[in-house]
N, C-alpha and C positions, 0 to 999 in steps of 0.2 A: 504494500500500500504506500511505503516512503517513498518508493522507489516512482512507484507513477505520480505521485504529486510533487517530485523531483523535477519530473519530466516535463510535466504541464507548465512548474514555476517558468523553468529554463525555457519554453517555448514562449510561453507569456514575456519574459523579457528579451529575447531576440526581437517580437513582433514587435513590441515597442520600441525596441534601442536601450534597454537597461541593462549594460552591463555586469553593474550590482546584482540586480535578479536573476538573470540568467548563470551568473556564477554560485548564486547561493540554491539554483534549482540543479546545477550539477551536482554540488555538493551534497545534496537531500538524497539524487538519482544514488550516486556510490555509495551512498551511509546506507541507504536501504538496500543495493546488492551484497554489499560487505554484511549485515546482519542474517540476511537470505543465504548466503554460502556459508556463515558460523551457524548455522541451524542446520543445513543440512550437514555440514560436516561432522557434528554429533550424531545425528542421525545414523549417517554410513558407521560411526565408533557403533555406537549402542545395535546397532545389525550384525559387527565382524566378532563383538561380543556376545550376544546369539548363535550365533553361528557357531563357532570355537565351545559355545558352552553343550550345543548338540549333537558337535561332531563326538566331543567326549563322551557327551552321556550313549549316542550309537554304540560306539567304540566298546564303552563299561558292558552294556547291556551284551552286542556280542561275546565278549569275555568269558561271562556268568552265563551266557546261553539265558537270556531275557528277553524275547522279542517282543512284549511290550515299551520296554525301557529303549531299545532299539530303535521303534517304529516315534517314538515320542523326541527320542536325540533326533531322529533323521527330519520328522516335521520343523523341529524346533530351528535346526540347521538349515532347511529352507527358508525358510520366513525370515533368518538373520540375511541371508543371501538378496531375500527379493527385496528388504528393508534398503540394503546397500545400494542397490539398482534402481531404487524408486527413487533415491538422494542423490542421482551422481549428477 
């Protein structure tokens, strides 16, 4: 949302000739991408963290010969995967 009313500012001051404005609506555009890529960039940690936490519990479950605990690591291990894919 920073990021389009970045945009708008920064248009609104080109059309006029305000240099002030149009510099403080690029300013808004980047602070609102830059917040946008620190979200999703936790996003992708807390999915590779998932992931890593279901590969394990697969892993366990084969071990012990569990294929519930298997089937549960291997879901879980997707879902960290498609987390990451959905943030990139």
């Amino acid at each position: 949302m920073q990021e389009a009313g970045g945009k708008v500012k920064g248009a609104i001051g080109k059309l006029i000739g305000n240099e002030r404005l149009q510099a403080k609506g690029k300013a808004k555009e980047l602070e609102g991408k830059a917040k946008q890529e620190s979200a999703k960039a936790a996003e992708r940690t807390k999915g590779k963290i998932e992931e890593v936490v279901g590969t394990v519990k697969n892993r366990v479950g084969a071990v012990i010969d569990n294929q519930q605990m298997q089937a549960e690591g291997k879901g879980k291990e997707l879902k960290g995967e498609a987390r990451q894919r959905s943030n990139r």
